[in-house]
N, C-alpha and C positions, 0 to 999 in steps of 0.2 A: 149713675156711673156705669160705664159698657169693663164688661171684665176683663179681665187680660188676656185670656183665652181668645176670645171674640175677635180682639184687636191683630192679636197671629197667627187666626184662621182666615183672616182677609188680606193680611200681607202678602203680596206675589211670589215674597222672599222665601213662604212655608206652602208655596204650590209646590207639590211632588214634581210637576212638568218644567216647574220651571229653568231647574240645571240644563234640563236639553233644550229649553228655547234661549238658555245663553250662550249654549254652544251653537245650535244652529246661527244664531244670529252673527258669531265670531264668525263660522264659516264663509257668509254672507259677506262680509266685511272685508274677507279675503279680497288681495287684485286679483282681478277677470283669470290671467292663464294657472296663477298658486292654484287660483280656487277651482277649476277645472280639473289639473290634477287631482289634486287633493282626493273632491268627488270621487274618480274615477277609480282613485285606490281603494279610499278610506270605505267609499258607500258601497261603490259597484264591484269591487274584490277584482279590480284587474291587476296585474302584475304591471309593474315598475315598463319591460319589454313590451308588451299589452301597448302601456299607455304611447308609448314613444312612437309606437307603426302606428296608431291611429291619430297621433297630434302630427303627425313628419315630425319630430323634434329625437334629439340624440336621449341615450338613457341618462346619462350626463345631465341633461336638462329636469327632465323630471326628475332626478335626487335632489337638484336647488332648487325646484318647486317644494319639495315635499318638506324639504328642510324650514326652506324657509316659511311655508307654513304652518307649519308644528313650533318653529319661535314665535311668531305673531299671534298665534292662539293660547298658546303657553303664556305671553304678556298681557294678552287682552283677558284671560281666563283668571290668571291669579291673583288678582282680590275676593273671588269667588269661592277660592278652594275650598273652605269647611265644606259651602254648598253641595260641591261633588263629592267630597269625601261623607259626608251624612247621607246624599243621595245610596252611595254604595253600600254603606250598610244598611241602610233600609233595606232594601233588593238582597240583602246578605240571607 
């Protein structure tokens, strides 16, 4: 008989990385222009103006990029949450 220990150190579910390859993956998942915003805030730290002069798009545009980002990830994310939230206090 394998012990239980064993059986949930080989779960994906008890990979430390793994909370960030379900966020990357949500990210991923994003449509093409959310998910470019997104990036360009979320990763690369440009500002909201930033992103607008370099897409030609209004700031307007990027706030319902951003938004509607952050709901789609927020949907796709929350069956996961213990995950993140244990992630965090690990890292605490």
């Amino acid at each position: 008989m394998v012990p239980d220990s064993a059986v949930h150190e080989s779960d994906p579910v008890h990979d430390p990385h793994f909370p960030k390859y379900l966020l990357e993956s949500a990210i991923l998942g994003l449509p093409d222009k959310c998910r470019e915003v997104f990036v360009l805030s979320k990763q690369d730290g440009l500002t909201y103006e930033e992103i607008a002069e370099t897409l030609n798009v209004s700031v307007k545009t990027v706030e319902k990029h951003i938004s509607t980002g952050l709901q789609k990830l927020k949907e796709k994310l929350a069956p996961h949450k213990v995950l993140f939230l244990e992630s965090v206090n690990k890292n605490s």
